[in-house]
C-alpha positions in Angstrom: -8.0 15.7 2.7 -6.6 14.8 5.9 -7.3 10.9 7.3 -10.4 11.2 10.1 -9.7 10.2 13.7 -14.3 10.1 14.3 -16.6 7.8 13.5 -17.6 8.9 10.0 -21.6 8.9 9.5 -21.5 6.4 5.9 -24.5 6.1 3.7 -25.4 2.9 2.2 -27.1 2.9 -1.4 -29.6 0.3 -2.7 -29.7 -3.3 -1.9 -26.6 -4.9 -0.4 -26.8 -7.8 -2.9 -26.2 -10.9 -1.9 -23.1 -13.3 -0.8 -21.7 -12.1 2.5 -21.9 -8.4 3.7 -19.0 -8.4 6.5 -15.5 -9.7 7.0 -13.0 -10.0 9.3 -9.0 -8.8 9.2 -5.9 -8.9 11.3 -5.2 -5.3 12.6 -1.6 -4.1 12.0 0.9 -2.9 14.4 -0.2 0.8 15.8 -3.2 1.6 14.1 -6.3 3.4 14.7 -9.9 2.2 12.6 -12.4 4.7 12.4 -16.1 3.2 12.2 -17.5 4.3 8.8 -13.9 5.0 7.3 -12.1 2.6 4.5 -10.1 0.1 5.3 -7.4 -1.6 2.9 -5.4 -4.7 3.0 -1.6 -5.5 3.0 0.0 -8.1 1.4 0.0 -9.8 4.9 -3.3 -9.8 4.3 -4.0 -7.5 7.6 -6.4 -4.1 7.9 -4.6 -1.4 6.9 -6.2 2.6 7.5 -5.4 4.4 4.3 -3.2 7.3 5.6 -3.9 11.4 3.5 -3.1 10.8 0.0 -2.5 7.4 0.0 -0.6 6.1 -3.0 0.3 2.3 -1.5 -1.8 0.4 -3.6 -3.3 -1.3 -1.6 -6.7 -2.6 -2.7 -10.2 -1.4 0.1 -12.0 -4.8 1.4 -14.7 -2.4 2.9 -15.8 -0.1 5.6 -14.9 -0.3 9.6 -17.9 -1.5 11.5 -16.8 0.1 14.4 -13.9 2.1 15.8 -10.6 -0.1 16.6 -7.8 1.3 18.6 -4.6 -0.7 18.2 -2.3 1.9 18.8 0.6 1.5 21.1 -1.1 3.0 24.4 -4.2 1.2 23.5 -5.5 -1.8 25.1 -5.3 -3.7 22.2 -1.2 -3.0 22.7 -0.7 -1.7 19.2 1.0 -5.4 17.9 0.2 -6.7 14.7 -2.5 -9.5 14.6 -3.1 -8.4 18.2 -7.2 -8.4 17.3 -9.5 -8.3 14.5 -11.2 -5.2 12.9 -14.8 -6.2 11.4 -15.7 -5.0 7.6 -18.6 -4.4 6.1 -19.0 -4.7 2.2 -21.6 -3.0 0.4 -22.3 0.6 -1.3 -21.1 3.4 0.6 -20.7 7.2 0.1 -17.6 8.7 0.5 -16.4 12.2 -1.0 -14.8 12.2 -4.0 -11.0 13.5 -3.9 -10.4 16.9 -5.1 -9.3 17.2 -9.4 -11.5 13.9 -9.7 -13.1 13.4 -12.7 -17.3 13.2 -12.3 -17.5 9.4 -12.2 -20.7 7.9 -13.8 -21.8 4.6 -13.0 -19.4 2.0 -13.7 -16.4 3.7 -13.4 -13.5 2.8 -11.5 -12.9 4.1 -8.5 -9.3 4.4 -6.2 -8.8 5.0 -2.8 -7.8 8.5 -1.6 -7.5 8.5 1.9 -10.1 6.6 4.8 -13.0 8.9 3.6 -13.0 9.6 0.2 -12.3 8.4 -3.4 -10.9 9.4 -6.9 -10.5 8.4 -10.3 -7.1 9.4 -10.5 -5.1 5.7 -10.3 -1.6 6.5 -10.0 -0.1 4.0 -7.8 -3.6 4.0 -5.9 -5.3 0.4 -4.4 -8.8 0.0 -6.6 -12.0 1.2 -4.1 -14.3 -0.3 -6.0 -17.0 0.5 -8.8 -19.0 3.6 -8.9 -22.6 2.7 -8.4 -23.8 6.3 -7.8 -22.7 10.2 -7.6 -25.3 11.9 -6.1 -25.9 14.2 -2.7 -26.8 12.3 0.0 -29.1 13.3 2.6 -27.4 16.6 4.2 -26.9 17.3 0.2 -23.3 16.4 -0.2 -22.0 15.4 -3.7 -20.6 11.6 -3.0 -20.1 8.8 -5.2 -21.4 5.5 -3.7 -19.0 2.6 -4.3 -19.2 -0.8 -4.2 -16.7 -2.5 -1.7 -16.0 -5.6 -0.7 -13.0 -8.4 -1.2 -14.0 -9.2 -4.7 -14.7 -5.6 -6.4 -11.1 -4.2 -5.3 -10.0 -8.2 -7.4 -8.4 -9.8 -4.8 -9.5 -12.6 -3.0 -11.4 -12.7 0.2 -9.3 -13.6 2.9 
């Protein structure tokens, strides 16, 4: 599935939980965040959008609060560290990558691309843990994941 360039209408499910429920990142150099999309981070510990098939690694720290443009024509200029891109961390929908297995609750989840998931690890950044697969409300099949800093194991920044 190709990365979106729209806002992306995300479902939450169930209670957000406790502990914080947004963060904030360093964008990188030329980049584009699309509100409702995942976001991963670097090992520079910046906001990275997770390009079609993505198979960097690296881990999701949650889903853009609102659309970012940090591309070179942009206002932002397109540097790295030129602005920040806000997070939220929660349960979120997101479609589930094509040859996925069903996940069940519990199961690990990897990032696919800035809208959906898969089981398949590979050389994939952990998403989070399945909460949910179920159709949300226009009746698409989505697992719900958890995301934040501390499901994807690494350490908030």
């Amino acid at each position: 599935m190709a990365s979106r360039t729209i806002f992306r209408d995300t479902e939450s499910a169930g209670s957000q939980g406790s502990g914080p429920h947004r963060g904030t990142f360093k964008v990188s150099a030329n980049t584009l965040y699309v509100k409702g999309c995942i976001v991963t981070r670097s090992a520079a510990g910046r906001a990275v959008n997770p390009s079609t098939a993505d198979v960097s690694g690296l881990p999701a720290m949650g889903v853009c609060a609102a659309t970012i443009d940090n591309r070179t024509n942009a206002e932002m200029g397109g540097l790295d560290d030129s602005g920040n891109v806000e997070l939220e961390y929660g349960s979120f929908g997101f479609d589930l990558a094509a040859g996925s297995a069903t996940p069940v609750p519990g199961t690990l989840m990897y990032v696919f691309d800035n809208q959906s998931v898969t089981t398949i690890s590979s050389t994939r950044g952990i998403a989070g843990k399945c909460v949910e697969y179920r159709a949300n409300s226009k009746g698409v099949l989505q697992c719900y994941v958890r995301f934040s800093p501390a499901e994807a194991g690494t350490p908030t920044v």
